[in-house]
C-alpha positions in Angstrom: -53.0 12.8 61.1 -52.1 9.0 60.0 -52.2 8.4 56.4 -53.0 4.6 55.8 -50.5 3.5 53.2 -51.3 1.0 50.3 -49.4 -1.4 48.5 -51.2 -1.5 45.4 -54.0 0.1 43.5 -56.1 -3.3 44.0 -56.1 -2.0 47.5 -58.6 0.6 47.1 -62.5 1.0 46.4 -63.6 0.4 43.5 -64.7 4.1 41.7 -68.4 2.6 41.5 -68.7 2.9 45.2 -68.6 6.6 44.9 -72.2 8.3 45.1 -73.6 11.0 43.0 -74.8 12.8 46.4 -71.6 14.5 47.2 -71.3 18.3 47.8 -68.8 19.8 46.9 -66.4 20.0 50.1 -67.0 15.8 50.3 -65.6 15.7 46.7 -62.9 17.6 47.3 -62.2 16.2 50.4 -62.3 12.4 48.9 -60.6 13.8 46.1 -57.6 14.7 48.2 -57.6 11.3 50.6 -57.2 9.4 47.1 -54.5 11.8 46.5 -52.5 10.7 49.4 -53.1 7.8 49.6 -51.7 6.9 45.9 -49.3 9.3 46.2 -47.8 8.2 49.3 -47.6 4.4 48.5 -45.9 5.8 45.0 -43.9 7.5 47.1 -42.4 4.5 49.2 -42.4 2.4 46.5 -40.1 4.5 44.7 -37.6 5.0 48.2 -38.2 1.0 48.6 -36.6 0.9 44.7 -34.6 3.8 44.3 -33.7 4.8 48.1 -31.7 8.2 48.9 -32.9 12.0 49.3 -35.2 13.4 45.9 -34.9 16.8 47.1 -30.8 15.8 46.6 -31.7 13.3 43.2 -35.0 15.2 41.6 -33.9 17.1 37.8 -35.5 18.5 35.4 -34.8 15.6 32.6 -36.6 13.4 34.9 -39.5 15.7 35.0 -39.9 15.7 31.5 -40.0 12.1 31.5 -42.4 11.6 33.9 -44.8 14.2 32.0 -43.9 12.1 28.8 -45.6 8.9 30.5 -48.3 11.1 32.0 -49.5 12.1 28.2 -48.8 8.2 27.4 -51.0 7.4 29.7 -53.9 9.7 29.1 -54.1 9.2 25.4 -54.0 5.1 26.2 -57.2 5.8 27.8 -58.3 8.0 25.7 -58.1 5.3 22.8 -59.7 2.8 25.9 -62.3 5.2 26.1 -63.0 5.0 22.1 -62.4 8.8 22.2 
């Protein structure tokens, strides 16, 4: 199976175009294409910047930063969202 690849966020559909229709196999099943997708261009964008093996880089201090942006992020919206 191909996975088309995408450069930036800007690339994909807009949210809106989802419909309110879906069962739930077609949500999970979009659910997971929007998963790859983002996750592989993240992916490249991260060999195109960083380069080398993760499985050989990847520790835990790194994890926690990641998770430290993750909760940035969340409450960022959260504030967005006037919550």
């Amino acid at each position: 199976m191909e996975i088309k690849t995408i450069s930036t966020l800007d690339e994909l559909p807009p949210l809106s175009a989802g419909r309110c229709d879906l069962t739930p196999e077609e949500i999970a099943k979009k659910s997971v294409d929007r998963f790859n997708d983002l996750a592989t261009a993240k992916y490249m964008a991260g060999q195109d910047e960083h380069g080398g093996c993760l499985v050989d880089k990847v520790c835990l201090a790194n994890m926690e930063e990641e998770i430290i942006d993750l909760w940035h992020y969340i409450q960022a919206l959260r504030l967005r969202l006037g919550e």
